[in-house]
Backbone bond lengths (Angstrom), bond angles and torsions (degrees), N, CA, C in turn:
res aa  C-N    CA-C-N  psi(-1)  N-CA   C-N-CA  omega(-1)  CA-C   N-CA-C  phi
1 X - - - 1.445 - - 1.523 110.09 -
2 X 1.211 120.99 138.31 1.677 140.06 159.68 1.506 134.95 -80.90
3 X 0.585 107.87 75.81 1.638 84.98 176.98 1.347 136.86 -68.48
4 X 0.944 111.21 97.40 1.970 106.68 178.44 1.745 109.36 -109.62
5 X 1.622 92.52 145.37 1.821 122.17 -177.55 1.438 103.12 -78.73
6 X 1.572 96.40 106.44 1.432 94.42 155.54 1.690 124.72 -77.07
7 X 1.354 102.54 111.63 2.329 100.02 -173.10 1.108 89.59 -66.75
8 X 1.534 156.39 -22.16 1.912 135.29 173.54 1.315 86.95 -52.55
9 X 1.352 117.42 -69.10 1.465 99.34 -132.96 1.862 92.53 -120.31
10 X 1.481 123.86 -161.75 1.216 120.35 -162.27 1.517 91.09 -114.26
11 X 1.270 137.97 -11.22 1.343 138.24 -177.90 1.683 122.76 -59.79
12 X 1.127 102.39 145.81 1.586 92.44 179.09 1.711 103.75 -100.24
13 X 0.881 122.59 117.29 1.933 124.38 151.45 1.487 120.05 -66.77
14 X 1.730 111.81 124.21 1.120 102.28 166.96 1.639 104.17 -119.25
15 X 1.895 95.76 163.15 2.016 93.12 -172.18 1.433 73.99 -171.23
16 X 1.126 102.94 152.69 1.584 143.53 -170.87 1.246 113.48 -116.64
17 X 1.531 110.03 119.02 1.446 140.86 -156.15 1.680 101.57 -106.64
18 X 1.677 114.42 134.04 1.519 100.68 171.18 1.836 84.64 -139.66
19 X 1.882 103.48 144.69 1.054 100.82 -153.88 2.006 82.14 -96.32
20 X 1.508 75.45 158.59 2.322 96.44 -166.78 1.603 90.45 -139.12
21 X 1.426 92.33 160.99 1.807 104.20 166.17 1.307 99.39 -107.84
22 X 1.731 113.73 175.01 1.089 111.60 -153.86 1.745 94.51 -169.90
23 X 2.101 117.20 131.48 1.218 68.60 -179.60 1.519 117.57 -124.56
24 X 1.376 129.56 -173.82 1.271 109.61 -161.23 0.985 134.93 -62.32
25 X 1.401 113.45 -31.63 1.333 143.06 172.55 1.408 99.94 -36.88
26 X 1.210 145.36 -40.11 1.541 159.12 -165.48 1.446 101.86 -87.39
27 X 1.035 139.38 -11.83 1.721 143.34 175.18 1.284 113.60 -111.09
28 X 1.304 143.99 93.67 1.376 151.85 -176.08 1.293 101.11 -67.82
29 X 1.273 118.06 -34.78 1.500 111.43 -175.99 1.524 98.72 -69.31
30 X 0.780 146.28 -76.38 1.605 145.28 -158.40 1.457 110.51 -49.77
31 X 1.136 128.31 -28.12 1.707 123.69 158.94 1.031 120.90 -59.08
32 X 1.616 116.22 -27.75 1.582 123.19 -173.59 1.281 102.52 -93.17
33 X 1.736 133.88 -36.15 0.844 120.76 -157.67 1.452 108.51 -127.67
34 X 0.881 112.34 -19.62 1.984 103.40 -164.83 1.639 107.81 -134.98
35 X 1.649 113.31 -13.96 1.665 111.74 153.39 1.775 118.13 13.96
36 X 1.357 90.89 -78.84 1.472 99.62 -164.88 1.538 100.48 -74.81
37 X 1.067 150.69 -16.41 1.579 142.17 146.49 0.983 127.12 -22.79
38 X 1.629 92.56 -64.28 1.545 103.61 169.72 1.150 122.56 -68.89
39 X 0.789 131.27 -52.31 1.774 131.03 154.56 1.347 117.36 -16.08
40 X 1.418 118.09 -58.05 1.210 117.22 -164.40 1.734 96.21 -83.02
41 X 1.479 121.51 -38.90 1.378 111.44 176.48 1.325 131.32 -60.00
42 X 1.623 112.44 -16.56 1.341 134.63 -171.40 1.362 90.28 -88.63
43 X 1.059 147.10 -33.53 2.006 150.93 177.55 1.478 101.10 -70.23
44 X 1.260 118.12 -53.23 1.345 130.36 -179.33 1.348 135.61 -57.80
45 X 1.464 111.30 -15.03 1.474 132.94 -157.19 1.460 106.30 42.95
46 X 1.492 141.79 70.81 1.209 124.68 -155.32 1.480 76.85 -128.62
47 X 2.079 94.75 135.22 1.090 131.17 -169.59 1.663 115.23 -44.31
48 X 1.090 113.22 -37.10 1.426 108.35 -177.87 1.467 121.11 -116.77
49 X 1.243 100.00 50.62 1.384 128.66 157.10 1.909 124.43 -148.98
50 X 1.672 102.96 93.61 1.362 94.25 170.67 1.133 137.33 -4.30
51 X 1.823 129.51 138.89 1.466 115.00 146.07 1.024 117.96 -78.47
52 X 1.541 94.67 144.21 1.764 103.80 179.46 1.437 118.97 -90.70
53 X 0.833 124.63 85.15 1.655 123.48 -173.02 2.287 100.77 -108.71
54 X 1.539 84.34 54.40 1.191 88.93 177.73 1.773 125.16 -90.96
55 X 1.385 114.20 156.22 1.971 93.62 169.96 1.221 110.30 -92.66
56 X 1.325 145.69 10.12 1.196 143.09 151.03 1.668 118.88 -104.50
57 X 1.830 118.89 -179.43 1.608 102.73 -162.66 1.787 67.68 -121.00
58 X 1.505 94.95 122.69 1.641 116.15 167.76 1.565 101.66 -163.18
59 X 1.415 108.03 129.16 1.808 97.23 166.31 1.447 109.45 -81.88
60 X 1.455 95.26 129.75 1.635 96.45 165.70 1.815 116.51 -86.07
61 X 1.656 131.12 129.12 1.152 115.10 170.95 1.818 106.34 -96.82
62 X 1.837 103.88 -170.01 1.197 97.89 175.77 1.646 78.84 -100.71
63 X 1.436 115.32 176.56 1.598 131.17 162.34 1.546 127.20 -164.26
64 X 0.966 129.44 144.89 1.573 127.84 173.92 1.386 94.30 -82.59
65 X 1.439 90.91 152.22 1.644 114.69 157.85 1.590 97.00 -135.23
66 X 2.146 98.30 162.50 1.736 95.47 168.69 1.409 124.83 -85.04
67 X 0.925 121.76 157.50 1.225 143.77 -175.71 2.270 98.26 -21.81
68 X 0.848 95.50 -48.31 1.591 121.10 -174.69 1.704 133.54 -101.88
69 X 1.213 96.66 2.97 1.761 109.73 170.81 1.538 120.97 -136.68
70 X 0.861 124.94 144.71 1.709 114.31 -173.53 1.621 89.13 -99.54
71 X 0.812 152.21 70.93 1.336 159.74 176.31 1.479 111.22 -153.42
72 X 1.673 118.05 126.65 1.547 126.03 -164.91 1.345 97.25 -68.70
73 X 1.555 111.96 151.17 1.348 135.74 177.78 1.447 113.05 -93.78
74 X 1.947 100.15 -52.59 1.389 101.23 -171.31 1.528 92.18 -146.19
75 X 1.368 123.47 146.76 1.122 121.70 165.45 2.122 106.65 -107.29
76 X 1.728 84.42 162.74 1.841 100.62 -162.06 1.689 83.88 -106.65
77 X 1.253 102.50 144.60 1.778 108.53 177.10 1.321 93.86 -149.66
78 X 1.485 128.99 -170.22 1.223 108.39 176.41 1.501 123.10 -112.20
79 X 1.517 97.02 9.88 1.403 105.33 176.62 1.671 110.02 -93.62
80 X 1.464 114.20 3.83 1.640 107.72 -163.67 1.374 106.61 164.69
81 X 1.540 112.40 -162.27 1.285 119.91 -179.19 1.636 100.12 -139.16
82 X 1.624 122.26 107.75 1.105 127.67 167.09 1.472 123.55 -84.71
83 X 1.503 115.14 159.53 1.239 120.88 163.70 1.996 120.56 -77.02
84 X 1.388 106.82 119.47 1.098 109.93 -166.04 1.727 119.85 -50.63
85 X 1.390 96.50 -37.42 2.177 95.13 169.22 1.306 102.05 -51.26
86 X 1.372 106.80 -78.66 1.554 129.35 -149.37 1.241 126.01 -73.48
87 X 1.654 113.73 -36.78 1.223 117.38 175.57 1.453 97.56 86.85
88 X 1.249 147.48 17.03 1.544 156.81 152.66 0.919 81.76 -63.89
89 X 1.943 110.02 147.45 1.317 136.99 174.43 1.624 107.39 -94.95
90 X 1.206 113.04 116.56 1.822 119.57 158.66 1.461 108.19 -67.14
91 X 1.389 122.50 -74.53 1.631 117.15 173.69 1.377 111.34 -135.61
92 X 1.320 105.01 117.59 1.964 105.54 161.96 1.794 128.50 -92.82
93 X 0.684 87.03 176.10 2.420 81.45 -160.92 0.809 112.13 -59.87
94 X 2.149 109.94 -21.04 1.916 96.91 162.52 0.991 132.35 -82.42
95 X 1.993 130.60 21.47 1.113 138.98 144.15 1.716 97.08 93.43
96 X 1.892 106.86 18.21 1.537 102.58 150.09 1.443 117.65 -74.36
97 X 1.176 121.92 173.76 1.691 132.78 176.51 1.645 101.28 79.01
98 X 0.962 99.37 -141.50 1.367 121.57 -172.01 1.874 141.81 -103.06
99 X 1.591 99.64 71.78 1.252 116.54 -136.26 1.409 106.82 -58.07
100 X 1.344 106.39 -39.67 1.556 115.42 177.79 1.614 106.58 -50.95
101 X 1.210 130.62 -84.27 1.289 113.82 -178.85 1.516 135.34 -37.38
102 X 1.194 114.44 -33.97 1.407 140.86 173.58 1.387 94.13 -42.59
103 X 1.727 117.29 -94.16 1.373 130.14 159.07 1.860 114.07 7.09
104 X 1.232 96.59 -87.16 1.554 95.33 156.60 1.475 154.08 -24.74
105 X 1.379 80.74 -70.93 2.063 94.22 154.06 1.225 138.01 -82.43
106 X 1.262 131.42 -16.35 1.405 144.05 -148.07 1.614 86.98 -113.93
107 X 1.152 103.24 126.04 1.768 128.58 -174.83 1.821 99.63 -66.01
């Protein structure tokens, strides 16, 4: 279980995260914006980004989905934890966004 703050209201939501790959090609935001991350994390062997020992050229990421949709919630990069539409950051390693959930999800 997760807990994430809804800022409308004062309630807490809980939903259950199971971690999936995902691949990049499917996130428009990350071509525009964070490409070279991955790049450099893919050189790096850095933990929260799969090896790709694939036969085609696609990055694979790691990502949550909810409990109830096969569709990513949040994607893992190695600077943080993004939202899978938008590419908005939930928490990055300098402990902006939303640390509590982060904690949770982040391998």
């Amino acid at each position: 279980m997760v807990a994430e703050f809804n800022n409308q209201q004062t309630e807490v939501k809980r939903a259950r995260y199971r971690l999936i790959l995902v691949r990049g090609s499917d996130l428009r935001w990350l071509n525009r914006d964070h490409i070279q991350e991955v790049k450099i994390g893919l050189a790096s062997q850095h933990k929260w980004i799969p090896v790709q020992n694939l036969p085609f050229s696609e990055v694979v990421l790691y990502a949550y989905a909810a409990d109830r949709t096969p569709f990513p919630t949040y994607v893992c990069l190695p600077s943080g934890l993004y939202k899978a539409r938008t590419g908005h950051v939930v928490a990055d390693r300098s402990g902006a966004g939303n640390p509590a959930l982060a904690r949770h999800l982040l391998l």
